[in-house]
Each structure stands twice: as structure tokens, then as C-alpha cells.
PQR file of N, CA, C, O and H, with PARSE charges and radii, in Angstrom:
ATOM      1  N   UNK A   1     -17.323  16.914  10.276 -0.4000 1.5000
ATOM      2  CA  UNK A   1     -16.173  16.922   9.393 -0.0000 2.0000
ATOM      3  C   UNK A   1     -16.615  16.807   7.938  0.5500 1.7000
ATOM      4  O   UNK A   1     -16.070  17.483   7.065 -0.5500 1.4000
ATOM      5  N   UNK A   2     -17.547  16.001   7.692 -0.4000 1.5000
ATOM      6  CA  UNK A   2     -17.992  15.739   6.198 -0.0000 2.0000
ATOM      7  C   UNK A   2     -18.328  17.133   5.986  0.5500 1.7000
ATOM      8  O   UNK A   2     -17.830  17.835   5.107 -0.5500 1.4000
ATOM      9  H   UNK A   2     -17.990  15.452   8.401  0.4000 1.0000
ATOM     10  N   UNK A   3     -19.332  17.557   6.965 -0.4000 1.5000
ATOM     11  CA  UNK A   3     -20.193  19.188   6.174 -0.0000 2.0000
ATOM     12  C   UNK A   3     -18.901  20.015   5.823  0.5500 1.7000
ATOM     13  O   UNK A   3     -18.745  20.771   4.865 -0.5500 1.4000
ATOM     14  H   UNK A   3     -19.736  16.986   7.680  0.4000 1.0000
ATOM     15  N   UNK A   4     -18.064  19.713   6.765 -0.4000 1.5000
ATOM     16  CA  UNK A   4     -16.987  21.402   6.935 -0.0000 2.0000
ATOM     17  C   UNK A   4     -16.128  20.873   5.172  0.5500 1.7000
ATOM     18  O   UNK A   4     -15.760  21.783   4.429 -0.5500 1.4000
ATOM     19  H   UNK A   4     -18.191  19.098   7.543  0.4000 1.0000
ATOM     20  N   UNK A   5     -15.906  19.249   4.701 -0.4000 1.5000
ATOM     21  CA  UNK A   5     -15.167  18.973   3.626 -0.0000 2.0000
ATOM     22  C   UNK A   5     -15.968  18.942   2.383  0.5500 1.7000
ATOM     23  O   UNK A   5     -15.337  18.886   1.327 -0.5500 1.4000
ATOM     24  H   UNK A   5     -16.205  18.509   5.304  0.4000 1.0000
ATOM     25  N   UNK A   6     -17.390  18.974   2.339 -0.4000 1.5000
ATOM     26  CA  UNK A   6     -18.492  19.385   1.297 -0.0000 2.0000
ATOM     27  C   UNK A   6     -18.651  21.007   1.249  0.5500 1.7000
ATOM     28  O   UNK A   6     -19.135  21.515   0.238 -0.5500 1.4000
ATOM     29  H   UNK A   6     -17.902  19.020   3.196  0.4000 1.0000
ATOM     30  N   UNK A   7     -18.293  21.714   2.207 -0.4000 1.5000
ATOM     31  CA  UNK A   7     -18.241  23.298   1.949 -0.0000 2.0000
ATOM     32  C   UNK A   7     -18.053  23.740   0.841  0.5500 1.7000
ATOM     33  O   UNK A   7     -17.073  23.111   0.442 -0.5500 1.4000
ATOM     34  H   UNK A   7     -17.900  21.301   3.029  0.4000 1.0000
ATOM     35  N   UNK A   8     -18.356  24.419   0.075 -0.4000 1.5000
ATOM     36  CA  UNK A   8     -17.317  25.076  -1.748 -0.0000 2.0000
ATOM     37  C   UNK A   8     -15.953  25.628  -0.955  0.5500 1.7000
ATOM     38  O   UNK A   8     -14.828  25.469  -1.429 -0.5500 1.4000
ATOM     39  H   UNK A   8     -19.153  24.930   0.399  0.4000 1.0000
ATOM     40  N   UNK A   9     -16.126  26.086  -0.088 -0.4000 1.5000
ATOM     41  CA  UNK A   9     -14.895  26.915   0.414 -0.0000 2.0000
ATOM     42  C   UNK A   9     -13.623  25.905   0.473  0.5500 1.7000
ATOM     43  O   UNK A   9     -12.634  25.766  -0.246 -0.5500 1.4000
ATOM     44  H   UNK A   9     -17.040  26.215   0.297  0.4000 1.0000
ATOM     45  N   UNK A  10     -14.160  25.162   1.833 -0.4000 1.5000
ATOM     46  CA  UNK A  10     -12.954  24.228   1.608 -0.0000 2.0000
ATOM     47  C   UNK A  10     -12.774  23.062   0.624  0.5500 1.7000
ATOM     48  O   UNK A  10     -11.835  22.277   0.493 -0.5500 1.4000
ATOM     49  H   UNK A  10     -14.963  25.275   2.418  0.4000 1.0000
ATOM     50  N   UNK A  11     -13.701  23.148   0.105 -0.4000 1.5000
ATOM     51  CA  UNK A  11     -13.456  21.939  -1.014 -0.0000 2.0000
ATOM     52  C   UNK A  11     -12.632  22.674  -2.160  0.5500 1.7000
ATOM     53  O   UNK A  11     -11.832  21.863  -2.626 -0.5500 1.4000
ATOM     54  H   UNK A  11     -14.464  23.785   0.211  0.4000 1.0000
ATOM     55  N   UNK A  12     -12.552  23.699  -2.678 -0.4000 1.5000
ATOM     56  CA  UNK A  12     -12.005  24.914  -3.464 -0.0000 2.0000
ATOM     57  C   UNK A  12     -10.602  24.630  -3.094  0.5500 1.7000
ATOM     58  O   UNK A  12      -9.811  24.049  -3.836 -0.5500 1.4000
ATOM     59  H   UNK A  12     -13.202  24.358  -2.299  0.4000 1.0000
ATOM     60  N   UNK A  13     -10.352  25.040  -1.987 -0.4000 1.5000
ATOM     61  CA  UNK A  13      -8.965  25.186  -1.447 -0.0000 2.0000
ATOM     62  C   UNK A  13      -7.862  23.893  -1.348  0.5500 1.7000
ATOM     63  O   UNK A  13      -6.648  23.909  -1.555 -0.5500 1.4000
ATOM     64  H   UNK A  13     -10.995  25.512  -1.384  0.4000 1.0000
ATOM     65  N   UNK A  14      -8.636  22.912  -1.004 -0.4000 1.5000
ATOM     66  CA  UNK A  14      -8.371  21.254  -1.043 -0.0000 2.0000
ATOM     67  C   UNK A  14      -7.889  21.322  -2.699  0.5500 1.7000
ATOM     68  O   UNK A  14      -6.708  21.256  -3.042 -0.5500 1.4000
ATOM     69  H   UNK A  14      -9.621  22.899  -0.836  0.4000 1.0000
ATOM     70  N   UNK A  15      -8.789  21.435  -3.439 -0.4000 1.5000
ATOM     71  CA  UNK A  15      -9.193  20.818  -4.493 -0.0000 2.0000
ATOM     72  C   UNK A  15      -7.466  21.854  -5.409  0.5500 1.7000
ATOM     73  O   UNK A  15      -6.480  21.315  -5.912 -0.5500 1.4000
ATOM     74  H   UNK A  15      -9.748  21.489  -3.160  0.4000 1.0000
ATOM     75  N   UNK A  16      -7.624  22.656  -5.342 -0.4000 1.5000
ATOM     76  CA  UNK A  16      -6.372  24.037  -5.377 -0.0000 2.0000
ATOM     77  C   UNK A  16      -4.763  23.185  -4.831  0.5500 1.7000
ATOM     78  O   UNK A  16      -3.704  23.540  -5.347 -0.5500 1.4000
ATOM     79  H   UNK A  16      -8.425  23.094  -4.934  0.4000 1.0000
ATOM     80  N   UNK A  17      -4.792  22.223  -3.907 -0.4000 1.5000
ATOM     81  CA  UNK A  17      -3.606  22.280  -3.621 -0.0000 2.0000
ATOM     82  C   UNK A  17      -3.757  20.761  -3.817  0.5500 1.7000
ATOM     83  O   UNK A  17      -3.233  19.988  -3.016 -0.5500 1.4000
ATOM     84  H   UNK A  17      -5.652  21.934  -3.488  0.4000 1.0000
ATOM     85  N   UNK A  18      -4.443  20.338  -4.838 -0.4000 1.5000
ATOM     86  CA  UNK A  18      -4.376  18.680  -5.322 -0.0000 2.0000
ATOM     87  C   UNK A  18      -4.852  17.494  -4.140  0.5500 1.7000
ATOM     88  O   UNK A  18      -4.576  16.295  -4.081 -0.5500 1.4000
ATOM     89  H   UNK A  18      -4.869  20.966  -5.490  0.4000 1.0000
ATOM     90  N   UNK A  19      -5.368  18.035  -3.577 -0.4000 1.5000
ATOM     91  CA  UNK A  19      -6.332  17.120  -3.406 -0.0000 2.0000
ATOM     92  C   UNK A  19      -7.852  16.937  -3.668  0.5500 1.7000
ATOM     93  O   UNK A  19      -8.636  17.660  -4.282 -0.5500 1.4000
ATOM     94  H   UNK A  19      -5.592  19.008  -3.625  0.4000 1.0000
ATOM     95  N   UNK A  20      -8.089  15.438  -2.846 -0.4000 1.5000
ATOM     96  CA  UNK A  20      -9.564  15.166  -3.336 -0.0000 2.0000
ATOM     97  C   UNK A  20     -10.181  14.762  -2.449  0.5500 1.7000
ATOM     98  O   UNK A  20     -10.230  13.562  -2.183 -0.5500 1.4000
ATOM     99  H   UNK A  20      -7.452  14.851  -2.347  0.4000 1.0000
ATOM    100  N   UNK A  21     -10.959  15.915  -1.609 -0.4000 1.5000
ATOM    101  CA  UNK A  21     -11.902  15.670  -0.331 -0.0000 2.0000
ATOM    102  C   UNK A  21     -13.124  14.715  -0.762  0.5500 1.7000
ATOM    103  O   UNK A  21     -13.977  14.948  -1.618 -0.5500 1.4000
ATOM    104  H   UNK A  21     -10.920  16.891  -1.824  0.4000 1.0000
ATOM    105  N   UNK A  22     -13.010  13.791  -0.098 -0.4000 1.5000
ATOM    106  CA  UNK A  22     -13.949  12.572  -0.034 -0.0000 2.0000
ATOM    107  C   UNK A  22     -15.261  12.647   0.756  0.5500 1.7000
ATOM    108  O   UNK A  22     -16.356  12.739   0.200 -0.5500 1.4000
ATOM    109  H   UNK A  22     -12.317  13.601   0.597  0.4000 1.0000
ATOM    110  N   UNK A  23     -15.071  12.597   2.238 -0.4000 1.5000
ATOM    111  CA  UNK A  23     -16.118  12.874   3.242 -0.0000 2.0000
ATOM    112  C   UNK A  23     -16.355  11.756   3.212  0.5500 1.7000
ATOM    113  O   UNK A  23     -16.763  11.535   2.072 -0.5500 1.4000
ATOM    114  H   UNK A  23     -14.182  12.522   2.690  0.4000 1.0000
ATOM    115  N   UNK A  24     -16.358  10.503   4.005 -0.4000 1.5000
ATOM    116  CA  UNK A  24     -17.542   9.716   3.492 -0.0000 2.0000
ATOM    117  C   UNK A  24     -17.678   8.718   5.246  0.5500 1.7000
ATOM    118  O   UNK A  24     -17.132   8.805   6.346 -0.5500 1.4000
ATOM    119  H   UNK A  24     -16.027  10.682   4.932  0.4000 1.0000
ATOM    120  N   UNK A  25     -18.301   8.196   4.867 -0.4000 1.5000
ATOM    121  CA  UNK A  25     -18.755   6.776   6.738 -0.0000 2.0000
ATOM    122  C   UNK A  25     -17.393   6.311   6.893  0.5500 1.7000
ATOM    123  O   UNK A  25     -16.567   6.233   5.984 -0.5500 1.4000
ATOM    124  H   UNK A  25     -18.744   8.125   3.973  0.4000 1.0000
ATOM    125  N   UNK A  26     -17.216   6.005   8.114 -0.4000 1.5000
ATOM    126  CA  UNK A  26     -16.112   4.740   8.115 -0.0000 2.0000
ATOM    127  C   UNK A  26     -16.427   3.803   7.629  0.5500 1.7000
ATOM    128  O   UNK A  26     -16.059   4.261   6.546 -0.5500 1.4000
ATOM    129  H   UNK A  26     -17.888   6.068   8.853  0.4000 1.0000
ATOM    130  N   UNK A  27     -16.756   2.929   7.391 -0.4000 1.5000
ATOM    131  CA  UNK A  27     -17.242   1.878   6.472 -0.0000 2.0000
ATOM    132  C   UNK A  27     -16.315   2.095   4.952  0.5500 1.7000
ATOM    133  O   UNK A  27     -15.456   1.435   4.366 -0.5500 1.4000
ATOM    134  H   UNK A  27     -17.055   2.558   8.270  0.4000 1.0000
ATOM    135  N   UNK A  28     -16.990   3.337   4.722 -0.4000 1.5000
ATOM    136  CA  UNK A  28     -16.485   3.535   3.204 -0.0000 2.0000
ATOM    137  C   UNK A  28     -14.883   3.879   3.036  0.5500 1.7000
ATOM    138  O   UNK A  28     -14.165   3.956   2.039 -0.5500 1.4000
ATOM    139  H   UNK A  28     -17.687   3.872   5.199  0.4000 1.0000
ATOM    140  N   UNK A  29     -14.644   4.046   4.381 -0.4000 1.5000
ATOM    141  CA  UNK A  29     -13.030   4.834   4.439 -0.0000 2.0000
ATOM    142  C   UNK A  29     -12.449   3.518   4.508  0.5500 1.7000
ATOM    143  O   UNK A  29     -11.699   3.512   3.531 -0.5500 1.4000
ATOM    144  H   UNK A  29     -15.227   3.983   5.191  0.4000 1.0000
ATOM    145  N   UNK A  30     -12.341   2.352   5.101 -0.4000 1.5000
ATOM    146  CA  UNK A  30     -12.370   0.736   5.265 -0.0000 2.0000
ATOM    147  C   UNK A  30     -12.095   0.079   4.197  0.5500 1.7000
ATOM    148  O   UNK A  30     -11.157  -0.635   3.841 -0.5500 1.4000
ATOM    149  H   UNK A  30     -12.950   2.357   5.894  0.4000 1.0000
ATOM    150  N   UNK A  31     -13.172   0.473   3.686 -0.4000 1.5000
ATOM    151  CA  UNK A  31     -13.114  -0.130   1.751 -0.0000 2.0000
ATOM    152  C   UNK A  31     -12.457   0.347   0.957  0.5500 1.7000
ATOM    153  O   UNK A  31     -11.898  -0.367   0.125 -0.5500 1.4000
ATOM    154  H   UNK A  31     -13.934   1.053   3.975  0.4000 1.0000
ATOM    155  N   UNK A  32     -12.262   2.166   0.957 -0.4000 1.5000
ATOM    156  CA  UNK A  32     -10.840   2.373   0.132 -0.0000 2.0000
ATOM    157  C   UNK A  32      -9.839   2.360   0.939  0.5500 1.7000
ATOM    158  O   UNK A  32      -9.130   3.223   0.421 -0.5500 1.4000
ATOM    159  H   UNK A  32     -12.717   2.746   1.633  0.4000 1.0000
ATOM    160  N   UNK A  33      -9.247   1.972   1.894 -0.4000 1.5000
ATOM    161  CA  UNK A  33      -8.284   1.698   2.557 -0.0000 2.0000
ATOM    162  C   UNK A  33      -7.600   0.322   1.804  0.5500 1.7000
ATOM    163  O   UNK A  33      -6.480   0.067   1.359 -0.5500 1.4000
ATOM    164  H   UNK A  33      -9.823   1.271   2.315  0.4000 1.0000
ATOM    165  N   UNK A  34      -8.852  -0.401   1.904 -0.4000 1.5000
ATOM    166  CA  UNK A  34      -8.699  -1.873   1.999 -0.0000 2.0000
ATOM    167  C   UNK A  34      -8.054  -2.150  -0.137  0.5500 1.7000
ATOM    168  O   UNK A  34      -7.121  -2.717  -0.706 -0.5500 1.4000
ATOM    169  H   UNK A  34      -9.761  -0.195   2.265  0.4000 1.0000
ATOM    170  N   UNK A  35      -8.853  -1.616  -0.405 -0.4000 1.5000
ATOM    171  CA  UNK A  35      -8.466  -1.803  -2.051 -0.0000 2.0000
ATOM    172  C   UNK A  35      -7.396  -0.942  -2.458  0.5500 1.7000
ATOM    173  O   UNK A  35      -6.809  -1.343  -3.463 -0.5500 1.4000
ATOM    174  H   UNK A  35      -9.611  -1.155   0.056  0.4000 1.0000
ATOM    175  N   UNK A  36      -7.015   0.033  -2.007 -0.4000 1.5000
ATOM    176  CA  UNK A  36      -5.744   0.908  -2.140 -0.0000 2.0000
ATOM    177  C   UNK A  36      -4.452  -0.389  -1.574  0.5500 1.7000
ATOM    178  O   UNK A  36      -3.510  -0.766  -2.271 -0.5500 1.4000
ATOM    179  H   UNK A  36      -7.493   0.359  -1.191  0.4000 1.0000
ATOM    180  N   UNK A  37      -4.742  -0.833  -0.268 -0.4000 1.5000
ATOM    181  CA  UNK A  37      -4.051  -1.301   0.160 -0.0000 2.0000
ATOM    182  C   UNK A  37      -3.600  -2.588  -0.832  0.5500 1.7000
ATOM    183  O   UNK A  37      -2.413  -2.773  -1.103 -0.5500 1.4000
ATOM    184  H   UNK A  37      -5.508  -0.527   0.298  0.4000 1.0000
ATOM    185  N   UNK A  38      -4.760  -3.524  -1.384 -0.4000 1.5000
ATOM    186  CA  UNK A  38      -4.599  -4.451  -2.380 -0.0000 2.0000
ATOM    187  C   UNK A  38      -3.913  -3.814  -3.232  0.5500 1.7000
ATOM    188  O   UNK A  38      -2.686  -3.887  -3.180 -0.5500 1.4000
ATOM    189  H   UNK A  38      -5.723  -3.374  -1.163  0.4000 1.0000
ATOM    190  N   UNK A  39      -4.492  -3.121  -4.114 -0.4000 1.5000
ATOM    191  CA  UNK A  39      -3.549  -2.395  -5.227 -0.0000 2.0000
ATOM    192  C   UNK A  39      -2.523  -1.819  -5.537  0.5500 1.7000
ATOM    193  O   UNK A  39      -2.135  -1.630  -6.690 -0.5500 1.4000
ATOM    194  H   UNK A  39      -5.490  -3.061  -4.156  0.4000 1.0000
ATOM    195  N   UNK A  40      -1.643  -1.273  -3.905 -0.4000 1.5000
ATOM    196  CA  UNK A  40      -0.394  -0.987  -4.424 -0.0000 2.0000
ATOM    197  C   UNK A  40       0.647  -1.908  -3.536  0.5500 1.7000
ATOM    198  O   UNK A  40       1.742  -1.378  -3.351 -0.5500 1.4000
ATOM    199  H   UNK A  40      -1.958  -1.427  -2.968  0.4000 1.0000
ATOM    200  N   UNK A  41       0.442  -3.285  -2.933 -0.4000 1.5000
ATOM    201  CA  UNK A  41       1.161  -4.291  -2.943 -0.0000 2.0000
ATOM    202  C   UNK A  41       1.346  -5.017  -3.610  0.5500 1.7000
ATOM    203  O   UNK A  41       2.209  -5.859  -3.363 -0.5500 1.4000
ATOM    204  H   UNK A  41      -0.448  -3.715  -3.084  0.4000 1.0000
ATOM    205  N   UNK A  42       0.609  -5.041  -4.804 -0.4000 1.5000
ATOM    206  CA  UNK A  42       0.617  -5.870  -5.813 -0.0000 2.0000
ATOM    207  C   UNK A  42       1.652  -4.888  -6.790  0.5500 1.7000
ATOM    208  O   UNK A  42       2.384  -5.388  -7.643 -0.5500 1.4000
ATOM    209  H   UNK A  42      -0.092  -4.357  -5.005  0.4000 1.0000
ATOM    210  N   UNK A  43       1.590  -3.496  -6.535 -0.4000 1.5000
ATOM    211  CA  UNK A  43       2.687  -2.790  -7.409 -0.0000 2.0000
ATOM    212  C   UNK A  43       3.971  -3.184  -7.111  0.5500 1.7000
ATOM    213  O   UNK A  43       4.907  -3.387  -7.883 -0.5500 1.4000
ATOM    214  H   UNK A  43       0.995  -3.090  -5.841  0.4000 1.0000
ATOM    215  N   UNK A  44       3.900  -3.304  -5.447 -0.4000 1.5000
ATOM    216  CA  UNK A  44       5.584  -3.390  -4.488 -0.0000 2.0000
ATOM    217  C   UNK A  44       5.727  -4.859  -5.244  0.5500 1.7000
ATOM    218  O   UNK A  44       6.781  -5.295  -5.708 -0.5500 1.4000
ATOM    219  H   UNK A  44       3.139  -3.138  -4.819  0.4000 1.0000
ATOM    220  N   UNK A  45       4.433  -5.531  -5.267 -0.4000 1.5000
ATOM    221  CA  UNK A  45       5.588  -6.759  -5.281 -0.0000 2.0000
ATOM    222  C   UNK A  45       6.193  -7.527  -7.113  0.5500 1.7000
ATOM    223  O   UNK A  45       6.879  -8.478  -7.488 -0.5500 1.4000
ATOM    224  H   UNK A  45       3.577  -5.176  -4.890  0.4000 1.0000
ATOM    225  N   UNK A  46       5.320  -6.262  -7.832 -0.4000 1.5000
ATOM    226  CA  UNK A  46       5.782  -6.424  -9.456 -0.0000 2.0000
ATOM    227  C   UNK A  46       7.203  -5.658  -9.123  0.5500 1.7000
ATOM    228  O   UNK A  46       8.199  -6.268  -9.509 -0.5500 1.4000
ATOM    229  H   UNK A  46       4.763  -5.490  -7.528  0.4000 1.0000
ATOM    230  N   UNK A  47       7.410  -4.493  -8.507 -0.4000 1.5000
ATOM    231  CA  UNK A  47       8.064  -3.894  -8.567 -0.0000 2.0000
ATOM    232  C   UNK A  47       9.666  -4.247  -7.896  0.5500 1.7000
ATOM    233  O   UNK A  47      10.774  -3.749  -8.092 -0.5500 1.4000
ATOM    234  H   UNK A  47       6.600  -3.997  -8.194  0.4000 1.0000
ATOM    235  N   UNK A  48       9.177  -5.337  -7.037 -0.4000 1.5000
ATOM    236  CA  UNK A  48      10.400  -5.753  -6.271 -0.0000 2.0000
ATOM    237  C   UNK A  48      10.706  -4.361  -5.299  0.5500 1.7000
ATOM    238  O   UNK A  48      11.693  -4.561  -4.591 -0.5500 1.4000
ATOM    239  H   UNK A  48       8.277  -5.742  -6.878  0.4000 1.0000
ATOM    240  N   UNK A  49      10.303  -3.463  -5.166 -0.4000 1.5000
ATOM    241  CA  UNK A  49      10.809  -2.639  -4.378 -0.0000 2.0000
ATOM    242  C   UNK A  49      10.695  -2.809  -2.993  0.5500 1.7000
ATOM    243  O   UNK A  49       9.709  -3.397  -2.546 -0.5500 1.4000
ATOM    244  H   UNK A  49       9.501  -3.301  -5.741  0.4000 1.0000
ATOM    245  N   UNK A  50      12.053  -2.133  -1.840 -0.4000 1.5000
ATOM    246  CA  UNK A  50      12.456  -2.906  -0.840 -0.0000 2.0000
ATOM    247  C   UNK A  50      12.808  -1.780  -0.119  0.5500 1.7000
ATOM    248  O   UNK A  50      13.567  -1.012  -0.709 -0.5500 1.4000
ATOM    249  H   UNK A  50      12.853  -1.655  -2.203  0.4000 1.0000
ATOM    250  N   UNK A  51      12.388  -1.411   1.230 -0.4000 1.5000
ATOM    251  CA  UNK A  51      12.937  -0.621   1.980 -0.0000 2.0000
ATOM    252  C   UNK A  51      14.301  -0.561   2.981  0.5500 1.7000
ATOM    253  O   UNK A  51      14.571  -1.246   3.967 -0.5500 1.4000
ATOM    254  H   UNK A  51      11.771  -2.035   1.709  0.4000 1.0000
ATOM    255  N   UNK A  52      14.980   0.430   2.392 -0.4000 1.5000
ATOM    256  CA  UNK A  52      16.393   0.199   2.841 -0.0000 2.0000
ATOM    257  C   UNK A  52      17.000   0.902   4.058  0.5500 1.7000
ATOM    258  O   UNK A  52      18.165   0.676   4.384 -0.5500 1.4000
ATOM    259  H   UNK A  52      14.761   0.987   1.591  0.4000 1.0000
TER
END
């Protein structure tokens, strides 16, 4: 999966429709999971926002 998301081809095409192919270990997918996850609960909870 990493080789096929380091390709120019598909990284081109990704990259074209706004995204940002990463590739990386689980480990590393863990860690931005984990700090994404910190960082936008701390938005919900400045934000007060509440699912209705």
C-alpha cells in the first residue's frame, strides 16, 4: 500500500483531489491519530459544540 501511495501517479491524482497521501507504519498512523485526536477535542470543547 505505501509503494502503490508513493507512486507519482497516484500521489498526482490524490494530491489533485486535495489530499495528502502519507504512507507510513502503524505506529506512525497511532501517533497522528492520537494528536489529531488531542487537538480537535480541545477545539469541541472551546467550541462547546454538541451533537444533536
Amino acid at each position: 500500500m505505501i509503494a502503490i501511495l508513493r507512486s507519482p501517479e497516484v500521489n498526482d491524482q490524490l494530491a489533485r483531489q486535495g489530499f495528502e497521501p502519507i504512507g507510513s507504519s502503524p505506529v506512525q498512523l497511532a501517533s497522528h491519530l492520537k494528536s489529531e485526536l488531542t487537538k480537535w477535542a480541545k477545539v469541541v470543547r472551546v467550541s462547546g459544540a454538541r451533537v444533536d
